[in-house]
C-alpha positions in Angstrom: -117.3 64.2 82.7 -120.6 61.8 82.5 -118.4 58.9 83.9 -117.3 61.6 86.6 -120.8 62.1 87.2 -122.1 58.9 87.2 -119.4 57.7 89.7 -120.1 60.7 92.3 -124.2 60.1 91.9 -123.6 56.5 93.0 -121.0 56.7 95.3 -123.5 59.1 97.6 -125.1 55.9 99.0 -122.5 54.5 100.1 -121.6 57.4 101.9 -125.0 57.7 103.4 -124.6 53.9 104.1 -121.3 54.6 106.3 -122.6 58.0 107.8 -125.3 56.0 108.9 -123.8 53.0 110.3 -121.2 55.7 111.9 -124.3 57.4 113.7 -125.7 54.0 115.2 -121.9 52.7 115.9 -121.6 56.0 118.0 -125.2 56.8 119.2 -124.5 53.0 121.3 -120.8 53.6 122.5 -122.4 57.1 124.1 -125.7 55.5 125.4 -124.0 51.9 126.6 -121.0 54.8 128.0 -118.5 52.1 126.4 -115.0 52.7 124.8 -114.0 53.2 120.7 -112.8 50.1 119.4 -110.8 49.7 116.3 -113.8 49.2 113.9 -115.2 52.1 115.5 -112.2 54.2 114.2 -112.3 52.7 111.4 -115.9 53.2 110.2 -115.7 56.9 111.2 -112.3 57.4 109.0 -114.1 55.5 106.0 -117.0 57.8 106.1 -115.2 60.8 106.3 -112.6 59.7 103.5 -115.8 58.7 101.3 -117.1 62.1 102.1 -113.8 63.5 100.8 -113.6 61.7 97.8 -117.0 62.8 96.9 -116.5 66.6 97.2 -113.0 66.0 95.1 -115.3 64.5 92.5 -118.0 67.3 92.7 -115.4 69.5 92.4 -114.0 68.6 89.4 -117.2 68.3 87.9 -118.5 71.3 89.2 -115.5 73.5 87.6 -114.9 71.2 85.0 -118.4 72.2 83.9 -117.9 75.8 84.7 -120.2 77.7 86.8 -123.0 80.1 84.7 -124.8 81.9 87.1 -127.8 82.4 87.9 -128.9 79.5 85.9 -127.2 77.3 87.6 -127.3 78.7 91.2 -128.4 75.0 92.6 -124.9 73.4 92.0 -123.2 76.3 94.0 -125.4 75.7 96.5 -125.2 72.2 96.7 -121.3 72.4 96.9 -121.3 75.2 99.9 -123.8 73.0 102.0 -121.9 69.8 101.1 -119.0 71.7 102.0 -119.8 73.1 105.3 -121.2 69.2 106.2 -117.7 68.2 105.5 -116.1 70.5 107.5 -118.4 69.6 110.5 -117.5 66.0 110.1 -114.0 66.9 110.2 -114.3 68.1 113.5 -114.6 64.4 114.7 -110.7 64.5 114.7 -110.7 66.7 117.6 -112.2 64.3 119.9 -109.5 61.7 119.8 -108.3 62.2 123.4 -111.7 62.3 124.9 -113.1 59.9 126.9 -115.2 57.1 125.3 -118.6 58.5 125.9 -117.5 61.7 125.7 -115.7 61.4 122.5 -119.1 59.4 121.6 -121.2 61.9 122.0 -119.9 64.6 120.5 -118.9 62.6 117.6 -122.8 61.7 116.8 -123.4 65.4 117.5 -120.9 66.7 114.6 -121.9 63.6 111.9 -125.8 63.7 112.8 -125.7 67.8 112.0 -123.1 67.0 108.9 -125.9 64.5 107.9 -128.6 66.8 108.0 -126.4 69.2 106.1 -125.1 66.6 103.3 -128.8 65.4 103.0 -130.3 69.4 102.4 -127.4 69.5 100.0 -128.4 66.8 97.9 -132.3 67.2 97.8 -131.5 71.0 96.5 -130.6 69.9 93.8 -132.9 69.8 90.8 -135.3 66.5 90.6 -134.7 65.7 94.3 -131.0 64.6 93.9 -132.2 61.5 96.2 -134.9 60.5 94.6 -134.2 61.3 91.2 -133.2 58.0 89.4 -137.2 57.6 90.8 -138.3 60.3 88.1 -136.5 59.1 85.4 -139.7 58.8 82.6 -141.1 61.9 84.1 -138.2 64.5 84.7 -134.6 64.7 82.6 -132.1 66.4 84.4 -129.3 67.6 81.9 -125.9 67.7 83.0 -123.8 68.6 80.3 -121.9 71.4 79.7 -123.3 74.9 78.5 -122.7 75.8 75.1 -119.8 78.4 74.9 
């Protein structure tokens, strides 16, 4: 489960990385009113795949821990925000028939509020969750299981 962990700590920069390149990618098709090009599609689909494959991991961590309420009331939040991003980022799928800067805008619209979400998620959890590799003399976040 630490490996688990480890991986789905890490891999959240890269999906920051590709939401972010996604939001300036978008953000200049809708401003320059130009057209989706392959790479466009492309960089969308990869961030919403990594975004994916990140709540599959937190999932299986998150029941594979167990869930003990209310001590542990952050993770469950955490997931539901995480969750609703995703679900807004998913909506991007819908705009595949729109015009280019239509399509444009309303895809920065849907991954700019699914960022704001996804980054809330993450700095609710205990330590700052994006900062927290920052703390590590000062503050120990325990992961492990609960003793049964």
């Amino acid at each position: 489960m630490d490996t688990l962990y480890t991986i789905h700590s890490y891999l959240r920069w890269l999906v920051a990385l590709t939401l972010v390149l996604a939001l300036i990618r978008t953000a200049m098709i809708w401003l320059r009113k130009g057209q989706f090009t392959g790479a466009d599609r492309g960089i969308i689909s990869a961030t919403v795949g990594l975004m994916d494959l990140q709540l599959l991991l937190g999932a299986i961590i998150l029941f594979g821990w167990g869930i003990h309420l209310p001590a542990e009331r952050f993770r469950l939040e955490h997931a539901v925000t995480i969750l609703i991003g995703l679900i807004i980022a998913h909506m991007t799928a819908r705009y595949k028939k729109l015009d280019g800067p239509e399509r444009a805008r309303k895809t920065f619209i849907s991954l700019l509020i699914a960022a704001i979400l996804i980054f809330v998620g993450v700095y609710r959890l205990p330590g700052n969750g994006w900062t927290r590799w920052m703390n590590r003399g000062t503050e120990t976040v325990v992961m492990s299981a609960p003793a049964r």
